[in-house]
C-alpha positions in Angstrom: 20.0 3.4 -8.4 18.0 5.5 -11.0 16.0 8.2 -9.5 12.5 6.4 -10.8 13.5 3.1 -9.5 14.0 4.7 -6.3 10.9 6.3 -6.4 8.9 3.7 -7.0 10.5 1.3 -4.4 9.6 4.0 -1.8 6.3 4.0 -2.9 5.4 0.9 -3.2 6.8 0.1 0.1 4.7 2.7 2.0 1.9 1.3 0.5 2.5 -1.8 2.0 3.0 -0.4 5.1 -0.6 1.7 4.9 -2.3 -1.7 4.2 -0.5 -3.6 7.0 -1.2 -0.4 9.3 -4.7 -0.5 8.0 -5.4 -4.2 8.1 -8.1 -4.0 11.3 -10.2 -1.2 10.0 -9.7 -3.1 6.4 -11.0 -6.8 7.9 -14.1 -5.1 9.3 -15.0 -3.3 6.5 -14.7 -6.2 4.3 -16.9 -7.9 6.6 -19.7 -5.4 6.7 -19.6 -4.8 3.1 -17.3 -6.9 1.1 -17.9 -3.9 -2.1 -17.2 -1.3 0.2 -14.1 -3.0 1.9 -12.4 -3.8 -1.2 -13.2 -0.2 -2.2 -11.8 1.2 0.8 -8.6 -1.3 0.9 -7.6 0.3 -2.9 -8.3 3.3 -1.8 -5.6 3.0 0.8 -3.1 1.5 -1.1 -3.3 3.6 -3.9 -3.0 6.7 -1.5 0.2 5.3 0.3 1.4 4.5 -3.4 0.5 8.2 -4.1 2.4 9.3 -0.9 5.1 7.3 -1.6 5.8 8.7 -4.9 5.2 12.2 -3.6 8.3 11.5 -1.1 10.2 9.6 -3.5 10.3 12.8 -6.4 11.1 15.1 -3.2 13.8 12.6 -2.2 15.3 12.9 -5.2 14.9 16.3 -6.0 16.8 16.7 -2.3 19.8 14.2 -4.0 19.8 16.0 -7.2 20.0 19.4 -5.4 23.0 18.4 -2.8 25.0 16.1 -5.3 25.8 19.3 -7.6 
């Protein structure tokens, strides 16, 4: 698997995770405010995205270091 594939399957799957994980606090912000809930729900997807690809490069880097 190519190291941006890799990365990006990581990341996208914490992200999922984050808005599973989030879903509650998510549903009652919606329902509140449904501009502030939508805000706050791509705010924590694109931050478990953004986590995910931050693990995913040091994942790789950690491959690419031990495989030489």
């Amino acid at each position: 698997m190519s190291n941006f594939k890799r990365m990006h399957i990581i990341a996208g799957t914490l992200a999922i995770i984050f808005l599973v994980w989030m879903f509650p606090k998510c549903w009652e912000v919606l329902n509140t405010n449904w501009q502030k809930g939508i805000g706050f729900t791509a705010g924590i997807a694109m931050g478990g995205y953004m986590l995910g690809c931050v693990v995913g490069l040091l994942l790789n880097l950690i491959l690419h270091l031990f495989h030489k």
